[in-house]
C-alpha positions as CSV (number, residue, x, y, z in Angstrom):
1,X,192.1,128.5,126.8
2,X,193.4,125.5,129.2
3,X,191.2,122.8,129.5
4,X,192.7,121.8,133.2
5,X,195.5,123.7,135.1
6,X,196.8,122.1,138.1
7,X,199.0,124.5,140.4
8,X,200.9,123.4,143.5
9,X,198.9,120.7,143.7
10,X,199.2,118.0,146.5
11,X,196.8,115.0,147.3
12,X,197.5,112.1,150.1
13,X,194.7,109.9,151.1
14,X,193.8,109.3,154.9
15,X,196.5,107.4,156.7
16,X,198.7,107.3,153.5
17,X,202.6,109.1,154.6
18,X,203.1,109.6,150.9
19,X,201.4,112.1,148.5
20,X,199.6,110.3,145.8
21,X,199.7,113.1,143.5
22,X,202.8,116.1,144.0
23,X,202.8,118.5,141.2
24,X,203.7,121.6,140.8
25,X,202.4,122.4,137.3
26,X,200.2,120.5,134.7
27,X,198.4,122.5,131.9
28,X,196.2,121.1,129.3
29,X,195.1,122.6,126.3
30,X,191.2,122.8,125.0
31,X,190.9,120.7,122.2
32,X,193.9,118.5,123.1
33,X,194.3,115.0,122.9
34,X,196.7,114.1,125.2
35,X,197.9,110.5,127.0
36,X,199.1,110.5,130.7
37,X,201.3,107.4,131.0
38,X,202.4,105.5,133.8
39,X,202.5,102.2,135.6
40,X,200.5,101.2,138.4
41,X,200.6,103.7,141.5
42,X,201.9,106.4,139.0
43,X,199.1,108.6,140.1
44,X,197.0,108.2,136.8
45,X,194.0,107.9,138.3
46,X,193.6,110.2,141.3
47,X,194.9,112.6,138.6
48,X,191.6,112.0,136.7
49,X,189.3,111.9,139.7
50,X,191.1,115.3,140.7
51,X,189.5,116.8,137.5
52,X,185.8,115.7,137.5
53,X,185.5,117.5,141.4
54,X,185.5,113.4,143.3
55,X,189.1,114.4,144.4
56,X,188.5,116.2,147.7
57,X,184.8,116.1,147.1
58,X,183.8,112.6,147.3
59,X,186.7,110.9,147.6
60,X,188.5,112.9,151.2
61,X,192.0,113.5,152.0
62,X,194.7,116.0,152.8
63,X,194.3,118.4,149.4
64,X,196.7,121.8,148.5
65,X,196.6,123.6,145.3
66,X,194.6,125.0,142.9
67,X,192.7,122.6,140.2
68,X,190.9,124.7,137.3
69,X,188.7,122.9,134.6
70,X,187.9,125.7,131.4
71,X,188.9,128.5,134.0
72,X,186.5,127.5,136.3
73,X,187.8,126.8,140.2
74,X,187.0,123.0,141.1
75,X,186.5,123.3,144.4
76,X,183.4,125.8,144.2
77,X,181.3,123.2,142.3
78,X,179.0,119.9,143.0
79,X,180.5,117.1,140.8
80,X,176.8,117.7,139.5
81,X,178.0,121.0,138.3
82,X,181.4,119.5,136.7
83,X,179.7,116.6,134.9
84,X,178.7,119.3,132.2
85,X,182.3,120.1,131.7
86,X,184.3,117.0,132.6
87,X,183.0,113.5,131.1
88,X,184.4,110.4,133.3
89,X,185.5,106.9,132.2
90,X,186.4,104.4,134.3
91,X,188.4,101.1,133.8
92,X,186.0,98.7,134.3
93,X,182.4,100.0,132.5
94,X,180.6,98.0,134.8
95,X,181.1,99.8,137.5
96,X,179.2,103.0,136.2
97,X,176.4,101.2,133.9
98,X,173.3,100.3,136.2
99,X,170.1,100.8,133.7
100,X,168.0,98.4,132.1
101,X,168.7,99.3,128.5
102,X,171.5,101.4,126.2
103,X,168.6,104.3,125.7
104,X,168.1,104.2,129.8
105,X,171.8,104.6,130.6
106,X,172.3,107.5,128.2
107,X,169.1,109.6,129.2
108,X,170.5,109.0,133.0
109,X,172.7,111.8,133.4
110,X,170.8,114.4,131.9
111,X,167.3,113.3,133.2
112,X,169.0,114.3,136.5
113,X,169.7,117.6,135.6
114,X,166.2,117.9,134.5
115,X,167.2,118.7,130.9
116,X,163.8,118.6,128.8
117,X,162.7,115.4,127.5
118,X,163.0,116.3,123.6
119,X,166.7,117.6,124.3
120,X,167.3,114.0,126.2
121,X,165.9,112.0,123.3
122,X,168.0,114.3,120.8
123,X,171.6,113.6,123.0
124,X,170.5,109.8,123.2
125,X,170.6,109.3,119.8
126,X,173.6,111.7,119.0
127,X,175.6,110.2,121.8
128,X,174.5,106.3,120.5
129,X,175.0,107.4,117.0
130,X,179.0,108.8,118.1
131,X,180.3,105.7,119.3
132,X,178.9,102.9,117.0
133,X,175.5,101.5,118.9
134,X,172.8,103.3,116.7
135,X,169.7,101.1,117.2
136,X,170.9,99.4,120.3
137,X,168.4,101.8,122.3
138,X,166.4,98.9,124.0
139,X,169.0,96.2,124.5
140,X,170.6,96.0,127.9
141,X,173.5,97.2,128.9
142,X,174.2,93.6,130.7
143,X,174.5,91.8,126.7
144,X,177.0,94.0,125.1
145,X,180.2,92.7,124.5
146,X,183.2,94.6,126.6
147,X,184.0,97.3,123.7
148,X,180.5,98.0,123.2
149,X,180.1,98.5,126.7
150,X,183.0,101.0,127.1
151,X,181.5,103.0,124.1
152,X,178.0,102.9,126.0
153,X,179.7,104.3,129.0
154,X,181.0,107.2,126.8
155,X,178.1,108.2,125.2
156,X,176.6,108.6,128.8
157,X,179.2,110.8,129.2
158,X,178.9,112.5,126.0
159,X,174.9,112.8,127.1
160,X,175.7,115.5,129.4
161,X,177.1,117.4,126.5
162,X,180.7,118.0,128.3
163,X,184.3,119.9,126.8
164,X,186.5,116.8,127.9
165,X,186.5,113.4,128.0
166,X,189.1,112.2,130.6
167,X,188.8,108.6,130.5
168,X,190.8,105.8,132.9
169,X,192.4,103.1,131.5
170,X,189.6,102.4,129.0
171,X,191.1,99.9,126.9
172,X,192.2,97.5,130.1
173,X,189.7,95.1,129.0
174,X,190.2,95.1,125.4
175,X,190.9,92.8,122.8
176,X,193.6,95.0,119.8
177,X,190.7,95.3,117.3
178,X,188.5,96.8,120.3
179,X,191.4,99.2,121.3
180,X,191.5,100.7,117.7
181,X,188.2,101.1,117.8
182,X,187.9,102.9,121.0
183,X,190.5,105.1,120.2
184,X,189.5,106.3,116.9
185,X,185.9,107.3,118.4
186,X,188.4,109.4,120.7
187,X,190.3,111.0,118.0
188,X,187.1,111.4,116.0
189,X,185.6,113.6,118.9
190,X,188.8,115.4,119.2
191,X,188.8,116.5,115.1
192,X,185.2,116.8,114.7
193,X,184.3,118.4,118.0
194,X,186.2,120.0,119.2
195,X,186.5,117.6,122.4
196,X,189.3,118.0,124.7
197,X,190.3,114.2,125.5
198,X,192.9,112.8,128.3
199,X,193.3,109.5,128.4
200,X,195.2,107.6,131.2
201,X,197.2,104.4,130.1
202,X,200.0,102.0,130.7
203,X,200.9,101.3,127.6
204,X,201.6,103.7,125.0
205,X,201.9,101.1,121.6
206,X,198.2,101.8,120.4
207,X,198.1,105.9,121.2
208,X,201.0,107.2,119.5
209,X,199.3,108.0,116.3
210,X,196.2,109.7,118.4
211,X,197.6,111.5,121.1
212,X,198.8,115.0,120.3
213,X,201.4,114.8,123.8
214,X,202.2,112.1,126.2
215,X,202.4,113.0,130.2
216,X,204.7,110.6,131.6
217,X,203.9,110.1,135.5
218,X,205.7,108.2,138.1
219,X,204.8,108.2,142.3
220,X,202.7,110.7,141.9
221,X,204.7,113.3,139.8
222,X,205.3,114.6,136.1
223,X,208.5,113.6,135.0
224,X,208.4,114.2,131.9
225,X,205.7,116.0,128.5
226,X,205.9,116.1,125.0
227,X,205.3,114.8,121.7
228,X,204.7,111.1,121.1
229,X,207.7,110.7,118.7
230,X,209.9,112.6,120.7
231,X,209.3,110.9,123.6
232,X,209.1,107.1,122.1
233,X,212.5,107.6,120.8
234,X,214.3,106.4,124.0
235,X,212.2,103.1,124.9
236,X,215.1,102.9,127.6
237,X,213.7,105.6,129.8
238,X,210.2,104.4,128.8
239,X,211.4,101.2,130.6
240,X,212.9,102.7,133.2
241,X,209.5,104.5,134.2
242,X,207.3,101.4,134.1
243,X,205.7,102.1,130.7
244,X,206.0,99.6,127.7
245,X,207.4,101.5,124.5
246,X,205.9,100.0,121.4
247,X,207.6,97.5,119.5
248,X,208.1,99.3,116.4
249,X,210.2,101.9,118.8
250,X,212.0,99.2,120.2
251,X,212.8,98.1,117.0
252,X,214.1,101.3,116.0
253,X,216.4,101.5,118.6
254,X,218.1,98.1,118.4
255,X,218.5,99.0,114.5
256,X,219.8,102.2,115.4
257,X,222.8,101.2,117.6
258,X,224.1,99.0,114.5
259,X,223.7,102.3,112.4
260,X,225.8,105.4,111.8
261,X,223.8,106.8,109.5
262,X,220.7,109.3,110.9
263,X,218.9,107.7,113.4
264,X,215.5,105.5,111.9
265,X,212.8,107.0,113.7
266,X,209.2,105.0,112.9
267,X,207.0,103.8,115.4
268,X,204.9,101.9,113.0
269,X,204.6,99.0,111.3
270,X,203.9,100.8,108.3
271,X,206.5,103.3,108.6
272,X,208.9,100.6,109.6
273,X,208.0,98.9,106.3
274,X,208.9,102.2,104.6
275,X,211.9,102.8,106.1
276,X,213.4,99.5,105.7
277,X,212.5,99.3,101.9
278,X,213.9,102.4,100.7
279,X,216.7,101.4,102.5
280,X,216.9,98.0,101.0
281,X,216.4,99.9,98.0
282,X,219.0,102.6,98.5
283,X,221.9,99.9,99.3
284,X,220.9,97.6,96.3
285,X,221.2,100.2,94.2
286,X,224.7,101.1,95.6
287,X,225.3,97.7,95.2
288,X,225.1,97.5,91.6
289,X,226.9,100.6,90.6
């Protein structure tokens, strides 16, 4: 099954000339982990709102095409209705954490759609327990530090029991030790369940080892999908679309125009370690014959 199918789709926003998001055809698998990258204006983020029902709903402007989350036409529900399919996460967490405590902020979602108070309690602690805060319950959302906040923001997402997770530029804030982090809760609900999970980003150095495809977006249109490796082995066109390659990559391909052998191909530290030594290890021993 596709977890969001975009056909024909066109968005511009009121007294905008351009379209902020022009594409033809975007299909996402359930069960997916897939990175949309692109710089600023790329259309990452009206591409997000487009799939939790706020783009036309909420958010109005000029709107063709067809937008289908698990099969089901996004224009014939609430955002209500979506929020049990579709889990949002914005940039900042701030701007979607309003409660008095971590327990408060989780229950929010679901006490609204009158979910019974044993099944609330049950999803507060699951969802706490997913991302890290167990036993935070009573302390306020306010005191967390800025990781611990984004992973409170996801597990009142994860509250309303949805089938993806499409999160915006979630690690913005981050320090690199709070960006692993994040990202391996990610991956974690992807393998364990089941969770179909887009993330939107500018940079792709910390998702290649998560992301099962990258979406590469620019002015508002795919141009280009694939696997990470694949598509990290030209940092060049990486450049050339606003995105920053990761080093390793980079790396890579400076080694790689010195070489005539195969082309190296890591894109992490750890691979480049690899690499390097058995090829130390190969010309040493050339060396000695």
């Amino acid at each position: 099954m596709q977890a969001l199918t975009l056909k024909d789709v066109r968005f511009r926003y009121p007294g905008m000339s351009e379209w902020a998001l022009d594409i033809p055809s975007l299909e996402i698998r359930q069960g997916e982990f897939v990175t949309v990258l692109g710089p600023n204006g790329a259309g990452k983020t009206t591409l997000s709102l487009l799939a939790n029902g706020l783009v036309p709903k909420s958010i109005k402007g000029e709107f063709e095409g067809s937008v289908e989350v698990f099969e089901h036409p996004v224009p014939k529900y609430t955002v209500s209705q979506l929020s049990t399919l579709v889990g949002m996460v914005f940039q900042e967490p701030e701007s979607q954490l309003f409660c008095m405590s971590a327990e408060e902020e989780v229950a929010f979602g679901p006490e609204n759609l009158a979910v019974p108070r044993d099944e609330i309690s049950r999803r507060v602690e699951w969802a706490l327990d997913l991302v890290g805060l167990k036993g935070l319950n009573d302390r306020s959302p306010f005191t967390l530090s800025g990781g611990q906040k984004q992973r409170l923001a996801i597990a009142a997402a994860l509250s309303m029991k949805p089938s993806m997770l499409v999160l915006d530029e979630p690690a913005y804030a981050l320090d690199p030790m709070g960006r692993i982090e994040l990202y391996s809760i990610l991956s974690d609900l992807k393998a364990k369940h089941g969770m179909t999970v887009i993330v939107m980003e500018r940079d792709a150095e910390d998702l290649v080892e998560y992301s099962d495809r990258f979406v590469l977006m620019a002015n508002g249109r795919v141009t280009a999908s694939g696997p990470p490796r694949e598509m990290l082995m030209d940092p060049g066109a990486l450049r050339t679309a606003g995105v920053s390659p990761p080093q390793m990559a980079e790396v890579a391909s400076l080694i790689n125009l010195r070489r005539k052998a195969p082309p190296l191909r890591f894109l992490t530290v750890d691979e480049a370690f690899a690499e390097i030594t058995i090829n130390t290890h190969h010309h040493s021993k050339g060396e000695s014959h």
